[in-house]
N, C-alpha and C positions, 0 to 999 in steps of 0.2 A: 153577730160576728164574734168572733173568738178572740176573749183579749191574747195578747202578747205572750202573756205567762202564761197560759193553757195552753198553746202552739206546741209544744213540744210535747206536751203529754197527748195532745191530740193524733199525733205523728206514730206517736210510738204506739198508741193506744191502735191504730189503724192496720199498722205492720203486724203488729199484734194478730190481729181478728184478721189479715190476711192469710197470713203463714200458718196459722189456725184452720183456715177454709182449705188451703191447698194441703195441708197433712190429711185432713179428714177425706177430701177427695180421693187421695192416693191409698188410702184405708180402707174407703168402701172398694177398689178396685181388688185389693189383696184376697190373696188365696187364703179358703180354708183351712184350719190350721188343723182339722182333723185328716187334712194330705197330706201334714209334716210326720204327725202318728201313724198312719197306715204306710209311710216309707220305713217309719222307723221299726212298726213291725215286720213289712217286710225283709228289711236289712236282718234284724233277729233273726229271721225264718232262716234265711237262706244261710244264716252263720252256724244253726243247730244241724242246720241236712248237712251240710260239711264236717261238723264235728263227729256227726254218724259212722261216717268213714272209721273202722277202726283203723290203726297204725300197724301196718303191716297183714291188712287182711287185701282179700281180694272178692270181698264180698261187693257187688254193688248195686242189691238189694234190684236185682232186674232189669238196671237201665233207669226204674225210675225216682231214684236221688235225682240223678243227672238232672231228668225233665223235668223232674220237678225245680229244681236251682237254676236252667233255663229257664221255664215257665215264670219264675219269679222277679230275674233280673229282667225279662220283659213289662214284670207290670211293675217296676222300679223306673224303666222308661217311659210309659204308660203314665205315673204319679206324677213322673216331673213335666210332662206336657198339659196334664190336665193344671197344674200348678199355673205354667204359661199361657195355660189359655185363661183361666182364671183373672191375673194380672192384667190381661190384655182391657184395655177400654172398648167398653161396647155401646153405642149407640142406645140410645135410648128409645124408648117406642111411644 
């Protein structure tokens, strides 16, 4: 039995190594953070094809800026699902 005066530290000690268990649970869940990088280059990408644009041209390199900065901002929504799926808890096998 646990004297008196160890009770407390015993309590704390407990809350402790719980809050502990449930941060690391919620960690292994978490998305790779090589997804937070490839958004960030994507967001780059599509910030340089924009800047391509000169200022007052009416150049627009064929259509394919454009589809290319569609094409990108799709897999910008693409990263953030794979993110949520990521996140998501899965069953274990």
């Amino acid at each position: 039995m646990i004297s008196t005066r160890l009770r407390p530290v015993a309590y704390v000690t407990a809350a402790a190594l719980a809050l502990g268990g449930a941060f690391y649970a919620g960690a292994a869940y978490a998305a790779d953070p090589k997804l937070d990088l490839a958004k960030d280059s994507i967001q780059k990408a599509i910030a340089l094809l924009k800047a391509a644009d000169e200022p007052g041209s009416t150049k627009d390199y064929g259509g394919h800026r454009a589809s290319a900065v569609k094409n990108l901002n799709q897999a910008l929504r693409d990263v953030d699902k794979a993110k949520a799926f990521a996140d998501r808890p899965h069953p274990k096998k």
